[in-house]
N, C-alpha and C positions, 0 to 999 in steps of 0.2 A: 504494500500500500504506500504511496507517496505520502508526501510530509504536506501535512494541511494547517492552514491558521486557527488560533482560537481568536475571532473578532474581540470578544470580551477584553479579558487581556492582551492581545498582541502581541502571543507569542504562538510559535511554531509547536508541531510534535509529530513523531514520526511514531508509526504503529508497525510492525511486520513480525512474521512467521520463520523459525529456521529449525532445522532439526538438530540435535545435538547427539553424539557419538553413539547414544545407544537405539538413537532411530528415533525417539521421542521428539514430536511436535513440538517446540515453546514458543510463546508469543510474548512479545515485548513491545512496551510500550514508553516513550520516554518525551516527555514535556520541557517546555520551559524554555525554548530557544528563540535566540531575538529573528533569529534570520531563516530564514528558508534553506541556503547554504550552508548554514553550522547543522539544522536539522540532518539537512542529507549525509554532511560529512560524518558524521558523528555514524550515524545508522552504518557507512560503508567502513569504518572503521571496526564497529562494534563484530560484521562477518570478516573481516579479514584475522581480525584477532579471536572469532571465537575457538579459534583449534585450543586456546588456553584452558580449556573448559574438559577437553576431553585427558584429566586426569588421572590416566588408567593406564596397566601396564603394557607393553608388547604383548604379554602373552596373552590378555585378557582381547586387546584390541583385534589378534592375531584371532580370535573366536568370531568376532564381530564380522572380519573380511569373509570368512570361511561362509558363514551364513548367509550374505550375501552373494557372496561370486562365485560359489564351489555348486548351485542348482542350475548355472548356467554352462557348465564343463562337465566333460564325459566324465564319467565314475576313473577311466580308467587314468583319467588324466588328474584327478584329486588325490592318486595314489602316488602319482611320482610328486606331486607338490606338496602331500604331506612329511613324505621323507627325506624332501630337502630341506623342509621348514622343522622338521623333530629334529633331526639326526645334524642338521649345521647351519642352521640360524640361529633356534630357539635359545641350545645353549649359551650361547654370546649376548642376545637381549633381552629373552625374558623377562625379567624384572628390573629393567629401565622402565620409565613412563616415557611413553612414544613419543608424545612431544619435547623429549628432552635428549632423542637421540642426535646424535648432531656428525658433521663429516669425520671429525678423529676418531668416534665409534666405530667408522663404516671403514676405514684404512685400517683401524689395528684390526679388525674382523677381518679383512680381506686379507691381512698379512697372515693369519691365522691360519687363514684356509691355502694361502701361497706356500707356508710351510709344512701344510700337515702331509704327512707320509701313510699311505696308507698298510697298516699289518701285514696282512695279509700278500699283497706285491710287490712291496716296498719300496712303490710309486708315489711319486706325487700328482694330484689329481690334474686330467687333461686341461689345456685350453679349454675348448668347447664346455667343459663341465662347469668349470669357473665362470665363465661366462652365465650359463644357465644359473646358479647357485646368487650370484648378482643379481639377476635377470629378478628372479623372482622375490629378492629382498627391494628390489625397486618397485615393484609391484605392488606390494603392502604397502610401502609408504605413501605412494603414485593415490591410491587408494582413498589414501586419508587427505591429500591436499585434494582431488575431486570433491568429496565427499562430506567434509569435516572440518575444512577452513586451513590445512597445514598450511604456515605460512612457505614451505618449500619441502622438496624430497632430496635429504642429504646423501641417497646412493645414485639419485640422479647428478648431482652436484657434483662428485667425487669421480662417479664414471665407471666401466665396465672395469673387471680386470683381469677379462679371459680376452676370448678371440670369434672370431667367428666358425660354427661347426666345421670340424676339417672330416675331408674325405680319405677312409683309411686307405691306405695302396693296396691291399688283399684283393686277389683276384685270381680268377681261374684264367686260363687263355682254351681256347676252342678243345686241343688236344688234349690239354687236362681234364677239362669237366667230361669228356667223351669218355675218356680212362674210366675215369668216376664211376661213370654209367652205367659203362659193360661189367663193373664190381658186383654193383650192388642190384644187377638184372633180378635177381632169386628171390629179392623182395619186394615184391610189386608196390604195397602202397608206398613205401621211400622211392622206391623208381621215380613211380607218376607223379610223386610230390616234386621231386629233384626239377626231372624233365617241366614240369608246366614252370617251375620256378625261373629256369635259367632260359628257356625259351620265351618266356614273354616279358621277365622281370617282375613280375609283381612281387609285393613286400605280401609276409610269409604270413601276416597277419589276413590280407585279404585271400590269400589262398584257402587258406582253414576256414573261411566262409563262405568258400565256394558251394552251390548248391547243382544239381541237375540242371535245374531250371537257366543256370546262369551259362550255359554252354549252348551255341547255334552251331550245331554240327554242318549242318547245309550252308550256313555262311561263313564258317570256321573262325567263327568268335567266340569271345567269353567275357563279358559284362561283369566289370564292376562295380558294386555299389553300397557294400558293407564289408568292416572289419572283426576279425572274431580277437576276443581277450579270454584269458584264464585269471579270474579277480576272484578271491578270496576261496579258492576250490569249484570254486562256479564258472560253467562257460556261459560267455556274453559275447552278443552280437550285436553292435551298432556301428553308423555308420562312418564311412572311411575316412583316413587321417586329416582329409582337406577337402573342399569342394571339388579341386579339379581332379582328385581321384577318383569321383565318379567318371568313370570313360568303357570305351568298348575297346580290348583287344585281339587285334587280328593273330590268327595262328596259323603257322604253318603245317600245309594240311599232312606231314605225318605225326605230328603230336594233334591232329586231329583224330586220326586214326587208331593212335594210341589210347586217346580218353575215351572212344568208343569200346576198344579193350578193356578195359578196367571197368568202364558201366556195365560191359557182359559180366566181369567178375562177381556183382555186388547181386547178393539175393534180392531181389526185387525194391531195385532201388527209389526211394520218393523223394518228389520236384524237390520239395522244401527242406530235405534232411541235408548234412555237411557231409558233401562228397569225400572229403580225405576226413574220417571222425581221431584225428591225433591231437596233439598240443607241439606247441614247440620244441620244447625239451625231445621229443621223439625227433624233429627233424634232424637238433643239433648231437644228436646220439649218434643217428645213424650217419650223419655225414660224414663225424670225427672219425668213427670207427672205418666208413670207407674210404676217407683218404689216406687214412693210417696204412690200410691194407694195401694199396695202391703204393703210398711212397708218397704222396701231394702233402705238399705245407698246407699247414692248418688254417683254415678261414671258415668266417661264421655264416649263417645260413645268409644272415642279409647282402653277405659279399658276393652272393648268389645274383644280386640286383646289379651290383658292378659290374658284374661279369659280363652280362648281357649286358648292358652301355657300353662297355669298352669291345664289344663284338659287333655292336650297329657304326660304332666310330670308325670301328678297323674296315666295314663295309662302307665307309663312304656320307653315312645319314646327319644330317644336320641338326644342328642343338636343339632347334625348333620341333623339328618333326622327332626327336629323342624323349623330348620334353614333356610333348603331347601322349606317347607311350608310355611312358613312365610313371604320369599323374603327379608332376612336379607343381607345387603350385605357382613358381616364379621358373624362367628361363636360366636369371643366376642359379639356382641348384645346380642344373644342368654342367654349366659353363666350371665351378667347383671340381669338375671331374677333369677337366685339363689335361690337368699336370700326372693322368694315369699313363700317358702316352706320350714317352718323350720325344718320340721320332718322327712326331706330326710338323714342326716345323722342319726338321728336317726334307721332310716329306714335300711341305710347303714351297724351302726354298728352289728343290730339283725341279719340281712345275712351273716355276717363273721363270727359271732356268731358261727351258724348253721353247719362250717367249720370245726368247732373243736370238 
């Protein structure tokens, strides 16, 4: 509500509505002012500074973000953000009052996390993870300047102090993952998991949601449109990692031929049930165990995804139309994979060469 005169006296008052940290409505009302201008200023003064108000710890406010933001994100994705918020925020702020975190908390926290080595590999944590572990302490705080008047976000202020996700170098080349193949023939569902993985790319999550239904034999496609999760012993099915993961991919029709194979296999199989019924853990068993047998260096199932990009690169295909297979949601993803191919400039300058 604007700031209106009391004729009687001749003075100003400003009336308005704001919510305070725990969601609660208040309304205030404040009299007395000679000017219309002191009215207002006073009011924009009174929201810039009301984050003073919100009194409470990190860890209580840390409750507050949850209930609000955590019904808008997949389930599966409230689990990696609780266990970066339990296991290496919380213990560093907890029991600060949020509004009294300030940038020398957020560098010695960050130096914290610069140094911790973890037990078990006795690694320090990647770029990329640091980045994310930032990422999402800016987030809270991002949180409370929207929402609750902070007058600023001291992990925006101070800045990342990871990197952006790197792309690991693990990859199969054509002759390796074949090797692979003809190992692990004796086990049909790892085959046809292998096979549809490295032949089309997809992440191993939308795989294990594959159903009947999502395979066009006669156009030798396979539609994706949801991702499968294993969350708290329960399988879940929602939908894929990004908008542009919804897409249709084309298959070459002898892994068309082959998923025909394996549908003969299945006792009367139905549209809507999960064609490969495994988890993860099954993929990454059977993989280790068949490249072990083989003699192949160790790579994880998603390296599987690289593999096929760096197989459409070696063929010629451009970042764009990479991109669009892939279900990358930006073309930089894409471009990130680079540097898997050092021989592409190479390559590069022999063709200009040819020019001259």
């Amino acid at each position: 509500m604007p700031a209106y005169k009391d004729e009687n006296k001749k003075t100003w008052t400003v009336k308005f509505k704001y919510k305070n940290w725990m969601g609660e409505t208040k309304y205030i009302c404040k009299r007395g002012f000679p000017t219309k201008r002191e009215a207002v200023e006073w009011e924009n003064n009174f929201k810039l500074e009301k984050a003073d108000d919100v009194n409470v710890t990190f860890e209580d406010f840390v409750n507050r973000y949850k209930e609000d933001m955590y019904p808008r994100i997949k389930q599966s994705t409230t689990i990696t953000k609780d266990n970066i918020i339990n296991n290496r925020i919380m213990p560093y702020f907890a029991k600060k009052i949020v509004t009294e975190i300030t940038t020398t908390d957020v560098i010695r926290w960050q130096n914290e996390m610069l140094r911790f080595v973890d037990p078990k590999t006795g690694k320090h944590f990647s770029k990329s993870y640091l980045k994310t572990l930032h990422n999402q302490l800016s987030a809270i705080m991002n949180y409370g300047v929207r929402f609750f008047g902070f007058k600023e976000n001291p992990a925006a202020k101070v800045g990342n102090m990871g990197s952006e996700k790197e792309i690991e170098l693990n990859f199969w080349t054509k002759e390796e993952y074949l090797s692979f193949a003809e190992e692990i023939m004796d086990e049909p569902i790892a085959y046809y998991c292998f096979e549809t993985l490295y032949w089309t790319g997809m992440r191993e999550g939308e795989l294990l949601a594959l159903n009947l239904s999502d395979i066009d034999f006669e156009k030798m496609t396979i539609s994706i449109s949801k991702t499968f999760h294993r969350i708290k012993g329960k399988d879940v099915i929602t939908s894929p990692k990004t908008y542009k993961s919804n897409r249709v991919i084309s298959i070459p029709e002898f892994l068309r031929d082959e998923l025909k194979e394996y549908c003969k296999m299945i006792y009367s199989p139905k549209e809507k049930e999960r064609l490969f019924p495994v988890n993860k853990g099954y993929l990454s068993k059977h993989l280790t165990k068949g490249a072990e047998r083989v003699g192949l260096k160790h790579i994880r199932v998603h390296d599987l995804r690289h593999s096929h990009v760096s197989l459409l690169i070696d063929m010629g295909y451009s970042a764009v139309a990479i991109a669009n297979r892939l279900g990358h949601e930006s073309i930089e993803i894409t471009y990130r994979y680079a540097h898997l191919f050092p021989d592409v400039q190479k390559q590069m300058s022999e063709k200009l060469n040819e020019l001259r």
